[in-house]
Backbone as JSON, one array per atom type, in Angstrom:
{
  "sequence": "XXXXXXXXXXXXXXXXXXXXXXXXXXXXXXXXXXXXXXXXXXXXXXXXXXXXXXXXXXXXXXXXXXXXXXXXXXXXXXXXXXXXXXXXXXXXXXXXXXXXXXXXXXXXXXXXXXXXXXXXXXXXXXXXXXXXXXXXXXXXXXXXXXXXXXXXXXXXXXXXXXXXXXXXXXXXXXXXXXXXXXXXXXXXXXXXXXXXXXXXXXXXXXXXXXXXXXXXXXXXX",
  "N": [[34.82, 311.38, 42.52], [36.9, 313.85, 41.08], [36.34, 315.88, 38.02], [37.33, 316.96, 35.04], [37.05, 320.32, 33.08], [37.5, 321.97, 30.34], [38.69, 324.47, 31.95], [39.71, 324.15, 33.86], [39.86, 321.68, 37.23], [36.8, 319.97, 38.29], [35.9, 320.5, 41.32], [35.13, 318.09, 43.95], [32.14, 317.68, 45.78], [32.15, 319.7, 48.38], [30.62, 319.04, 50.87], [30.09, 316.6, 52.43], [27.18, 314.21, 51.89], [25.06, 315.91, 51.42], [21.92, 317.15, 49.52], [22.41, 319.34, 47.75], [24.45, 321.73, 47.05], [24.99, 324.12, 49.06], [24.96, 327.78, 50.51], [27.49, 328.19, 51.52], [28.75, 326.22, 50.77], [29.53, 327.12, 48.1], [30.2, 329.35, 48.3], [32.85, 328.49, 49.27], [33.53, 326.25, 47.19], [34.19, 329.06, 45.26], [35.95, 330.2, 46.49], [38.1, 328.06, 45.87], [38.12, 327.96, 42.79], [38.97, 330.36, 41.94], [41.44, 330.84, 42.93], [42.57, 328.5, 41.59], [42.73, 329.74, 39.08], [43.61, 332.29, 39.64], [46.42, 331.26, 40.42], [47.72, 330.51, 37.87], [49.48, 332.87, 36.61], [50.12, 334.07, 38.8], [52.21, 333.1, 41.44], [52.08, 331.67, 44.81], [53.09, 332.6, 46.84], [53.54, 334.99, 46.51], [50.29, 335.87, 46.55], [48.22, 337.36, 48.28], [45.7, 336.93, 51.67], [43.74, 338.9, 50.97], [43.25, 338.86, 48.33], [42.88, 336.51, 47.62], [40.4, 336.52, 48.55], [39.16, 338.32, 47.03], [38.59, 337.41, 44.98], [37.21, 335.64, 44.82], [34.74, 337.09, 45.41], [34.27, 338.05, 48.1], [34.47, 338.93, 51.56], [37.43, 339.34, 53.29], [37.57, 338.29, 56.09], [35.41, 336.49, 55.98], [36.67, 334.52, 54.1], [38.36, 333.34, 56.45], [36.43, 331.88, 57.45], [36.19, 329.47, 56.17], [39.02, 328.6, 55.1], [42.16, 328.23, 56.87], [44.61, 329.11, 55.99], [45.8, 330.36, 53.16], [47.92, 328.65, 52.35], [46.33, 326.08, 52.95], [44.32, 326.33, 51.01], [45.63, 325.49, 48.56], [46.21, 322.96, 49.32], [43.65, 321.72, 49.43], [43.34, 321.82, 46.68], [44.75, 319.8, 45.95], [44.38, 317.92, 46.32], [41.77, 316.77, 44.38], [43.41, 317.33, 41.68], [45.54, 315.85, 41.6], [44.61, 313.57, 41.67], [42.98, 313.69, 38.85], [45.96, 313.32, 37.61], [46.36, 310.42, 38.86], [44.67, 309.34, 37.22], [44.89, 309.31, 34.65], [47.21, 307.51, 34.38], [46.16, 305.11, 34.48], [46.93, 302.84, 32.64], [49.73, 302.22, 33.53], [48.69, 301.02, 35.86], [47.21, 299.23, 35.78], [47.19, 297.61, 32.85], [44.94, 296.66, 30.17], [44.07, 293.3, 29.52], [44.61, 292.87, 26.43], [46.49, 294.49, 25.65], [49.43, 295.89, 24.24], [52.59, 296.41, 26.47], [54.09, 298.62, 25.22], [52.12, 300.09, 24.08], [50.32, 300.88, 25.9], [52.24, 301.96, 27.94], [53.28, 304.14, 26.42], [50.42, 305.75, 25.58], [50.31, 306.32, 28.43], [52.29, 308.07, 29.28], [51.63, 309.82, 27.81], [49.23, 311.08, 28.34], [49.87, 311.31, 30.94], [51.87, 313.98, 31.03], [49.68, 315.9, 29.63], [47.75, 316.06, 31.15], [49.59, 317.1, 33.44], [50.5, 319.31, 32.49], [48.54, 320.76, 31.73], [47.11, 321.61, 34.81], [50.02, 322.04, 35.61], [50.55, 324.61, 36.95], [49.18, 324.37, 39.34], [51.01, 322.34, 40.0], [53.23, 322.82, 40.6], [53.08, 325.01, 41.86], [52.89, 323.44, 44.62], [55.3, 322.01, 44.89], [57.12, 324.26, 45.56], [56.06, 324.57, 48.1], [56.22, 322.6, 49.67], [58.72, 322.04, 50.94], [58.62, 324.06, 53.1], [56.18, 323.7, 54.28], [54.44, 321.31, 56.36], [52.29, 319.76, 56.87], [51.11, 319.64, 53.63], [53.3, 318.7, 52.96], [53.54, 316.07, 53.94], [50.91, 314.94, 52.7], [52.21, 315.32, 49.75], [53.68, 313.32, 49.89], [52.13, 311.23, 50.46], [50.46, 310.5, 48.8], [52.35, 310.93, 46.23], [53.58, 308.09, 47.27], [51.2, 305.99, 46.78], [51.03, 306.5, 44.38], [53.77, 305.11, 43.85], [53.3, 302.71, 45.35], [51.12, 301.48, 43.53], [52.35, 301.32, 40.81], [54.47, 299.43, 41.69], [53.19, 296.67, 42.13], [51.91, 296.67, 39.67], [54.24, 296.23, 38.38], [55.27, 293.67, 39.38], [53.5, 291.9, 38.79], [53.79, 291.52, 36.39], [56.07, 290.62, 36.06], [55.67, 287.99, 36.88], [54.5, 286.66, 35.27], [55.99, 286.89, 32.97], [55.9, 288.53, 31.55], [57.44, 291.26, 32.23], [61.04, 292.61, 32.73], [63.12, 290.72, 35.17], [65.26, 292.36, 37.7], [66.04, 295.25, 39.87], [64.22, 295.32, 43.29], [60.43, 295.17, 43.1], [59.35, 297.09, 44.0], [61.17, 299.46, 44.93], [62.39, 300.05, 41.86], [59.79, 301.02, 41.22], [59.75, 302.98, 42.53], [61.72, 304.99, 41.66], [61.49, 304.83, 39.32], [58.76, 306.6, 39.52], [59.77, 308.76, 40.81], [61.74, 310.0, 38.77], [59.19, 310.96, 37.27], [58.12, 312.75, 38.65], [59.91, 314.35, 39.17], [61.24, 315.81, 37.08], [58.49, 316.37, 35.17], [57.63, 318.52, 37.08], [59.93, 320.0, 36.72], [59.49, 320.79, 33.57], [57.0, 322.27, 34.41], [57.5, 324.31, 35.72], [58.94, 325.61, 33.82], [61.54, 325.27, 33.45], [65.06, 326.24, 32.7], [66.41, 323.97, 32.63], [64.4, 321.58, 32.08], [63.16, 318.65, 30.16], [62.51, 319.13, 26.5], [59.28, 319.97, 25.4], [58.02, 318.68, 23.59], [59.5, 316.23, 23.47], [59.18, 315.11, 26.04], [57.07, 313.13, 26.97], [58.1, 310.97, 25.3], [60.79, 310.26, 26.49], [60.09, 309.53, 29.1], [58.5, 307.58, 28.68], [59.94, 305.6, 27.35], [62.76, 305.5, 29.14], [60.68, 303.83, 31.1], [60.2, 301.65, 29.77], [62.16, 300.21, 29.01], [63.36, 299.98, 31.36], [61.49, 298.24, 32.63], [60.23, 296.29, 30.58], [62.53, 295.98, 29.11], [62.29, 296.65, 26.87], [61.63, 298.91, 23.89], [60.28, 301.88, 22.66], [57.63, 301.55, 19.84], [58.03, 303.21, 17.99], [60.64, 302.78, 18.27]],
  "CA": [[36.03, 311.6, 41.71], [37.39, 315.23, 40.74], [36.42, 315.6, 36.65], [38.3, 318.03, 34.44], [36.69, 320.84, 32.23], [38.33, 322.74, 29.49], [39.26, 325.62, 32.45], [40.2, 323.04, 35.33], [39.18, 320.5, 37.4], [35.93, 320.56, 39.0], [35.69, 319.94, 42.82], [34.07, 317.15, 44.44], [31.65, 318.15, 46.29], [32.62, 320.15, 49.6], [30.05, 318.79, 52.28], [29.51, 315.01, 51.82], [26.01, 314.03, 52.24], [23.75, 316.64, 51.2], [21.91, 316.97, 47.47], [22.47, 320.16, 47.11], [25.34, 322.59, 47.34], [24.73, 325.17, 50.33], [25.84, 328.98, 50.33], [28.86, 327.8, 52.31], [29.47, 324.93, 49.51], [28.82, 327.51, 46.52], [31.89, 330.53, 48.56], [34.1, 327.2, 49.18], [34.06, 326.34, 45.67], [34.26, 329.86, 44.78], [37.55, 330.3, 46.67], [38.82, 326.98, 44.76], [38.1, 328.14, 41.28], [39.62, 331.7, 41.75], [42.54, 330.72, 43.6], [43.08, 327.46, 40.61], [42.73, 330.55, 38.2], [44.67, 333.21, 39.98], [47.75, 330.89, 40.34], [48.06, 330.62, 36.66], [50.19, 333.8, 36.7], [51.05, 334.62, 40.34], [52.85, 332.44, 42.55], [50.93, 331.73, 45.88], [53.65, 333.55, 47.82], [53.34, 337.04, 45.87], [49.15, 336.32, 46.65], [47.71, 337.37, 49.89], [44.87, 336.23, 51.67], [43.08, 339.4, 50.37], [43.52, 338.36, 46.67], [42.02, 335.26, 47.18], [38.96, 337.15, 48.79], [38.8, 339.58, 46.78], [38.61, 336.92, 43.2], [35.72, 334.43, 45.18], [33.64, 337.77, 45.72], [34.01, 337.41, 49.69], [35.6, 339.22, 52.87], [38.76, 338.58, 54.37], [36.9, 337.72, 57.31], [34.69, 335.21, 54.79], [37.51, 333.55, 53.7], [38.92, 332.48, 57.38], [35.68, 331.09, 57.89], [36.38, 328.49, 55.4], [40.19, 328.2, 55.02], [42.73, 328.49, 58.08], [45.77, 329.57, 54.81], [46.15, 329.82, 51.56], [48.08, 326.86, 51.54], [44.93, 325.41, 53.25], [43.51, 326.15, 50.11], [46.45, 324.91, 48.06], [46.05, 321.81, 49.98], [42.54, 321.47, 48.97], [43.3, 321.57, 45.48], [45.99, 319.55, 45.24], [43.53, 316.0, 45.79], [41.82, 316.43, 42.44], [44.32, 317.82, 40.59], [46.87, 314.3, 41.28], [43.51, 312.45, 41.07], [43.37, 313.62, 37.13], [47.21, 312.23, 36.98], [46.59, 309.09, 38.88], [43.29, 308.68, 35.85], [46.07, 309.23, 33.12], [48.32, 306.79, 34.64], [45.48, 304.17, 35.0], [47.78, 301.78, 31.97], [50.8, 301.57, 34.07], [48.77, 300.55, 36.79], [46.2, 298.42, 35.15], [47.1, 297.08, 31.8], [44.35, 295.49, 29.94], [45.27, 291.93, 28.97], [45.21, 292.46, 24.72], [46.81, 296.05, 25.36], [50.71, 295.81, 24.61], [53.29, 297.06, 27.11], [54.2, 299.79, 24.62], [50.81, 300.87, 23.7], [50.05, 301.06, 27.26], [53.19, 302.75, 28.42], [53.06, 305.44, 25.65], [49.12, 306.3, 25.85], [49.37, 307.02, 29.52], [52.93, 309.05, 29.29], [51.13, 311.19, 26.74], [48.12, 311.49, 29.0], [50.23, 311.96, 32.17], [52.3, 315.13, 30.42], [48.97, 316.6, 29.18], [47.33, 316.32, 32.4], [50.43, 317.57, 34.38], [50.81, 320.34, 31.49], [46.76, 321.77, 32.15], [47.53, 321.52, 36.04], [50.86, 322.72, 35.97], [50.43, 326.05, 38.0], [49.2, 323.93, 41.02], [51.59, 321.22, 40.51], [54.33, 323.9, 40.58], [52.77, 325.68, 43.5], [53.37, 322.56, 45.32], [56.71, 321.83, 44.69], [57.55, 325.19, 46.08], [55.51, 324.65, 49.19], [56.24, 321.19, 50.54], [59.95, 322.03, 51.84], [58.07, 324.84, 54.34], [54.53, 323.53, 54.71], [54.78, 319.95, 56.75], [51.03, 319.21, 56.23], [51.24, 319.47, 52.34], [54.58, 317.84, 52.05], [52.87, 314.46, 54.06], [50.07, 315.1, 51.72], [52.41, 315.14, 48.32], [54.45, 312.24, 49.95], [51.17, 310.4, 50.92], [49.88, 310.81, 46.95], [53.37, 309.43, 45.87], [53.33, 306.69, 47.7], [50.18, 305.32, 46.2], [51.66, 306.05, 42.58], [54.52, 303.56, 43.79], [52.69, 300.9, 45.33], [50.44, 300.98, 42.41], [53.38, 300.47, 39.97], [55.2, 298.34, 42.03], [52.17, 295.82, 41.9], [51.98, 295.95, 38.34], [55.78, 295.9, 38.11], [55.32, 292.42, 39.98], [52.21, 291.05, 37.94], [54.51, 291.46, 34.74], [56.98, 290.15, 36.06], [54.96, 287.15, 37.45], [53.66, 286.03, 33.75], [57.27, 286.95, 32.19], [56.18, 290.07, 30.28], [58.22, 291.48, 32.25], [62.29, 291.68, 32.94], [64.0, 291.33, 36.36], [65.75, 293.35, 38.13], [65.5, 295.06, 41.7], [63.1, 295.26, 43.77], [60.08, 295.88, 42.48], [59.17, 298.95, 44.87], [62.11, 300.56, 44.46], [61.76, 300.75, 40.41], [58.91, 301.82, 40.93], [59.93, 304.52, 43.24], [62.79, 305.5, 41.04], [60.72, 305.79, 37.94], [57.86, 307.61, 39.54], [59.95, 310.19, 41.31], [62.42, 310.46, 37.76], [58.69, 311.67, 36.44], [57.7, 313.76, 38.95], [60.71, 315.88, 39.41], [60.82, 316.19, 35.04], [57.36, 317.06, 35.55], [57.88, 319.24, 37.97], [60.87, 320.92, 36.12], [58.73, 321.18, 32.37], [56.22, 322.74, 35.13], [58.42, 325.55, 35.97], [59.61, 326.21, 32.6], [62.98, 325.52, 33.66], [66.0, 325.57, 31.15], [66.93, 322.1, 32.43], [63.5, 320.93, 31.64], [63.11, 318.3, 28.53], [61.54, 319.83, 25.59], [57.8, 319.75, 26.16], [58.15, 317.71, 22.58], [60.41, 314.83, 23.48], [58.98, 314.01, 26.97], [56.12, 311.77, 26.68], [58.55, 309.56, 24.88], [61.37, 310.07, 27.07], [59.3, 308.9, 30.18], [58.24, 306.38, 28.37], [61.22, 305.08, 26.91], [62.79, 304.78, 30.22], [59.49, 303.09, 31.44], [59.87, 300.27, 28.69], [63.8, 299.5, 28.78], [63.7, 299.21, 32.66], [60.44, 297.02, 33.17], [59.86, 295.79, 30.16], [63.16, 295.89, 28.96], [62.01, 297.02, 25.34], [61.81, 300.43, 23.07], [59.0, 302.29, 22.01], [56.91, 300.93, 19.18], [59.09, 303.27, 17.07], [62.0, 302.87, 18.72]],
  "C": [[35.94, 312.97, 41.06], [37.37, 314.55, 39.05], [37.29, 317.1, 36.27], [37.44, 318.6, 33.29], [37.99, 321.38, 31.58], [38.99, 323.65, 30.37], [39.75, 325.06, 33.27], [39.01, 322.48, 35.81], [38.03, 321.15, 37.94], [35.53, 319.23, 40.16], [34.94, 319.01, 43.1], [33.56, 318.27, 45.67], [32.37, 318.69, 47.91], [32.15, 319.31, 51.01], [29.65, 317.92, 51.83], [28.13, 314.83, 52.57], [24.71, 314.85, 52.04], [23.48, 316.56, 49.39], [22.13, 317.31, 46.87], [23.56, 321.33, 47.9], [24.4, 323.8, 48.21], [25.55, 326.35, 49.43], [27.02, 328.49, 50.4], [29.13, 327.21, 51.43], [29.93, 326.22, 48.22], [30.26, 328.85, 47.06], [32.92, 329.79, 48.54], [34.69, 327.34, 48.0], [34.33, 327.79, 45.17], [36.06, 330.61, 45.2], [38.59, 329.16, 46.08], [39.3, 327.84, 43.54], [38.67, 329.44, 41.11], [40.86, 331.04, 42.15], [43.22, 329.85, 42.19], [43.52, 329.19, 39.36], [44.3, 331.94, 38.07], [46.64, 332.2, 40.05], [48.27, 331.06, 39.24], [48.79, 331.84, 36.26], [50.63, 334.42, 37.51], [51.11, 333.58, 41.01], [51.98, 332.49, 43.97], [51.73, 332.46, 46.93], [53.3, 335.09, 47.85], [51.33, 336.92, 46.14], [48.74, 336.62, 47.97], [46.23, 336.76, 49.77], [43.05, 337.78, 50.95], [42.5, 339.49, 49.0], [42.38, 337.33, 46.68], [40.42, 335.62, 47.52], [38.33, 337.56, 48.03], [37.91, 338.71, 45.34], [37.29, 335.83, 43.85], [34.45, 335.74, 45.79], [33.43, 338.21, 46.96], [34.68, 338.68, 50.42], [36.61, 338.52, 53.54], [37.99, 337.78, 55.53], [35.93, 336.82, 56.62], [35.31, 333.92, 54.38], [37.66, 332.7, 54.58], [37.81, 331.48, 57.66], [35.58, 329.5, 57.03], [38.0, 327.9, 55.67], [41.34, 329.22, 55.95], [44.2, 329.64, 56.97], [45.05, 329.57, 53.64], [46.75, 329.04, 51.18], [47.25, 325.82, 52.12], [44.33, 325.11, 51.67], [44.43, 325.75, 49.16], [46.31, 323.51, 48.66], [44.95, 320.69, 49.47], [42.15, 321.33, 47.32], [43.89, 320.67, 44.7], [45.38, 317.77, 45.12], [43.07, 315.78, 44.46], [42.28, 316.77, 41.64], [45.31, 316.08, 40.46], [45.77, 313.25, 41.24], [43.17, 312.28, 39.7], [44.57, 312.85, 36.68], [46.74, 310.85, 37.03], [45.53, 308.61, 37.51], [44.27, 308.39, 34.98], [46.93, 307.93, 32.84], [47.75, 305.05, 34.43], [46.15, 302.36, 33.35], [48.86, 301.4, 32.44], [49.93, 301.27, 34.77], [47.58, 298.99, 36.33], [45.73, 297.9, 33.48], [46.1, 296.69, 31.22], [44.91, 294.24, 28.98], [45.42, 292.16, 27.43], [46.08, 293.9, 24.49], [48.56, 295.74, 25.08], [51.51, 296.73, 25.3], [53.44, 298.12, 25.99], [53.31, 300.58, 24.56], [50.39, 301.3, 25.22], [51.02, 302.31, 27.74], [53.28, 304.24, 27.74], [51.83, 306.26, 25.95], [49.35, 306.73, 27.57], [51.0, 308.08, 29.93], [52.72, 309.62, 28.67], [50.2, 311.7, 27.43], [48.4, 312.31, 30.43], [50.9, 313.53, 31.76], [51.38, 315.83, 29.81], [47.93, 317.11, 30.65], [48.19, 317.51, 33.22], [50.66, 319.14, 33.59], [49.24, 321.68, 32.03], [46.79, 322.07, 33.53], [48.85, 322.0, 36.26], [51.22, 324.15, 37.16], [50.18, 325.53, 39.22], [50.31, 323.06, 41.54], [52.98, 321.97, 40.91], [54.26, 324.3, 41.86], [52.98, 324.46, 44.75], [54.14, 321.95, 45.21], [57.61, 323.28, 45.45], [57.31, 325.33, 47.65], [55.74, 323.53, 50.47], [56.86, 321.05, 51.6], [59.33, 322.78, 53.35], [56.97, 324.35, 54.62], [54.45, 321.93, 55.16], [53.41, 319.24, 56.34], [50.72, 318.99, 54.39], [52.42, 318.55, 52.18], [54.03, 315.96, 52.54], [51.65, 314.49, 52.94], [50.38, 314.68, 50.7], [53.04, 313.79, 48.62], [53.67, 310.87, 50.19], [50.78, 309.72, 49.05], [51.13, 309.55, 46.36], [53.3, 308.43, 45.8], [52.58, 305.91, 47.36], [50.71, 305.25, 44.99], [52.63, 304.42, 42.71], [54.08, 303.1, 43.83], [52.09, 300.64, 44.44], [51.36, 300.45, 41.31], [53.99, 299.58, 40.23], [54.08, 297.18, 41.57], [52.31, 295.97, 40.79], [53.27, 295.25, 37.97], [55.84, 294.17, 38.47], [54.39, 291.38, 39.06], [53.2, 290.68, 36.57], [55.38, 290.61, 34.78], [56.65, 288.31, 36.55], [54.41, 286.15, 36.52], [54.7, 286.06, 32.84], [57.08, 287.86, 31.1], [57.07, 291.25, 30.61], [59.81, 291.32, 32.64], [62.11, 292.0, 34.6], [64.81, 292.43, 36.85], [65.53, 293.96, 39.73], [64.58, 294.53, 41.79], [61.76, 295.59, 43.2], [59.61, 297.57, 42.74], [60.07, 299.73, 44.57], [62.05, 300.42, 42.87], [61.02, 301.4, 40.45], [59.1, 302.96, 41.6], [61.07, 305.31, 42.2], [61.73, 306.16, 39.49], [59.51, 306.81, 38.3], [58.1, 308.82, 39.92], [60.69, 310.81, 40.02], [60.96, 311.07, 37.04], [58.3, 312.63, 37.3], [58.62, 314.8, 38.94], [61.11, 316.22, 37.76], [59.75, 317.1, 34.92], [57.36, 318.3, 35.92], [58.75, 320.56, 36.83], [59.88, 321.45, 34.49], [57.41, 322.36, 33.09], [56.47, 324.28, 35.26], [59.06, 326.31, 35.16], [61.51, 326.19, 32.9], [63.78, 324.88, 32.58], [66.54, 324.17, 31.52], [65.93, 321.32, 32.27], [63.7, 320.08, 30.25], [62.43, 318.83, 28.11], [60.3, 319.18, 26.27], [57.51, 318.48, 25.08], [58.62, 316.17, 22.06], [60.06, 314.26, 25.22], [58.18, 313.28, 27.69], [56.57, 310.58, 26.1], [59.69, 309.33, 25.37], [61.08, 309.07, 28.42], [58.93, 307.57, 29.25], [58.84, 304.95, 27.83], [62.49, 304.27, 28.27], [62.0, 303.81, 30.75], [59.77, 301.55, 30.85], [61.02, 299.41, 28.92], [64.01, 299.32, 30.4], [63.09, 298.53, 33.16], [60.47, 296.1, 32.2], [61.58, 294.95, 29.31], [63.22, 295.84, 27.05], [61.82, 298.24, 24.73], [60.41, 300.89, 23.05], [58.4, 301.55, 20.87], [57.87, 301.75, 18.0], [60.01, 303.39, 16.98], [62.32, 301.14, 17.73]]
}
């Protein structure tokens, strides 16, 4: 599992099975952690593949030997970066039994918008990339898909014990509310003026969340 320092995440290991990181493991990661860095103010279009060389120490000809693109290496970043969300998320998908739907629902839309907030620059960079890049967009649509089924399943458990209400299906809720956070997300990501404040939407998301599963407010709603 991909952990998260104060500067970003840090990689699972590159080459499964050995004890100890190799050269090859140690330029890998080194084109990660520049590239995570360098996005944070340039767009991955405006970077070439000399950029990314140039910030992991390496040769152009160094790089290919690792990564076929740069959205290769966008690709490669983008597992433990939505592996930090899915952690955040881990109260919609796994309640514990004395936890209340609110307390639950709030703590992990504050966690998911702080996550998605520190990660932003990649999650951005892949939102820009998906429409042209077919391997990333099965990738972000693969990711998704697990968010749903995971909510749907809870969506069903709740509803199964009567904590929570009816209503569709449960898959589709859950697809509806997880894509209404990613493309929010997404937009607070981008700084865009139709974004919600950065201030009101941990309890927006969550607010929806409550009044369409649970069919209840926030705690200070």
């Amino acid at each position: 599992m991909a952990t998260t320092s104060s500067s970003g995440p840090v990689w699972p290991d590159v080459r499964v099975g050995r004890r100890r990181p190799t050269k090859g493991d140690r330029r890998e990661q080194a084109i990660l952690d520049g590239a995570y860095e360098l996005l944070r103010d340039t767009p991955l279009r405006a970077v070439s593949i000399d950029d990314l060389a140039k910030r992991a120490g390496l040769s152009r000809s160094s790089f290919y030997f690792y990564f076929e693109s740069k959205w290769q290496v966008l690709f490669a970043m983008l597992g433990p970066v939505t592996e930090d969300v899915f952690t955040a998320s881990r109260f919609i998908f796994e309640r514990p039994a004395d936890m209340a739907p609110q307390e639950a629902i709030e703590q992990a839309a504050a966690e998911v918008v702080a996550v998605w907030d520190r990660h932003g620059h990649i999650l951005r960079e892949v939102g820009d990339a998906v429409g042209a890049e077919p391997e990333l967009r099965s990738q972000w649509e693969s990711i998704l898909g697990q968010f749903i089924e995971a909510a749907a399943a809870a969506i069903e458990r709740d509803r199964a014990t009567g904590v929570a209400v009816g209503g569709p299906p449960a898959r589709a809720l859950a697809a509806a509310l997880m894509w209404m956070g990613e493309r929010n997300l997404g937009l607070m990501s981008m700084r865009s003026g139709n974004a919600i404040h950065t201030e009101d939407i941990a309890e927006t998301i969550a607010t929806v969340w409550l009044r369409s599963v649970f069919g209840i407010g926030t705690r200070a709603q």
